[in-house]
C-alpha positions as CSV (number, residue, x, y, z in Angstrom):
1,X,0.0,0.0,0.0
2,X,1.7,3.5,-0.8
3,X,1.9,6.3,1.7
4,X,2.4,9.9,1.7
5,X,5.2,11.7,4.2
6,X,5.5,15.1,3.8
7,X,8.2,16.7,6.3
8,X,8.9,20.6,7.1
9,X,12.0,22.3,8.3
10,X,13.9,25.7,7.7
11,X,16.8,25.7,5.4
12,X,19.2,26.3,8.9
13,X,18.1,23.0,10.0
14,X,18.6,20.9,6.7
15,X,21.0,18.7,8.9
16,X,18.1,17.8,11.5
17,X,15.7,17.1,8.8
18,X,17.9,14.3,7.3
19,X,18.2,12.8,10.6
20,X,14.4,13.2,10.8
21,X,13.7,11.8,7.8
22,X,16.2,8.4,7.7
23,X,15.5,7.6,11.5
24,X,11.4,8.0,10.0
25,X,12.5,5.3,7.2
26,X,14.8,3.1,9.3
27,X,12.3,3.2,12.2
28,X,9.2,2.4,9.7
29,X,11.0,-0.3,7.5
30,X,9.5,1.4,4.2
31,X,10.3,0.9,0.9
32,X,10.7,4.7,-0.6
33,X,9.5,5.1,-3.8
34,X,10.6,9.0,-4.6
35,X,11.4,11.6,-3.0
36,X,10.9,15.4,-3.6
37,X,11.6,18.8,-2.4
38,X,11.0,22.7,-2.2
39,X,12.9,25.0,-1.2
40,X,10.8,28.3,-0.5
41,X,13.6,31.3,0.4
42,X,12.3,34.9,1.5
43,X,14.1,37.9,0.2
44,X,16.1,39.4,3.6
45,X,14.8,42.5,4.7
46,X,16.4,46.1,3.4
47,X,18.6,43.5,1.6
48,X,21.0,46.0,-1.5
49,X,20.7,43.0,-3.7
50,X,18.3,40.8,-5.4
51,X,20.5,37.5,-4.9
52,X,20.4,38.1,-1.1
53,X,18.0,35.4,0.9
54,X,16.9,34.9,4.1
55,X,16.5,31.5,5.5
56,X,13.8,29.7,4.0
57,X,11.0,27.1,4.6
58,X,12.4,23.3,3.0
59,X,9.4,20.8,2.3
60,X,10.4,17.2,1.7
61,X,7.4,14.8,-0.1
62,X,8.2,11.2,0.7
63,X,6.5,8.4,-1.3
64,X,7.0,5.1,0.3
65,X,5.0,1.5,0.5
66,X,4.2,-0.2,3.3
67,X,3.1,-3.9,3.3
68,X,-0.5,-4.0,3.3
69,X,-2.2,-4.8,6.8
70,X,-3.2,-8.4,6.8
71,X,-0.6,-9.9,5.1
């Protein structure tokens, strides 16, 4: 049966999230089928240039199967 796992952190915190994420998939014993991101960056405030960002939100879609209950 697939699954949907969608996970949310702050690009600061990109370290905490992996951990989050591999301890969900060893704890879970999934199969993943993909995996997908976003990364969503704010323009700093009174920032001189365009290419300056401020931290920004990181979304992480996980598709994974799980064996189906009952078997």
């Amino acid at each position: 049966m697939q699954q949907v796992k969608i996970f949310k952190s702050v690009d600061t915190e990109l370290d905490d999230l992996e951990k989050q994420i591999n301890r969900f998939i060893r704890k879970n014993n999934i199969r993943v089928l993909s995996i997908s991101g976003n990364h969503s960056a704010a323009l700093a405030t009174g920032a001189s240039s365009m290419n300056t960002f401020s931290g920004g939100d990181v979304t992480v879609i996980m598709l994974f199967e799980i064996e189906s209950p009952g078997r």
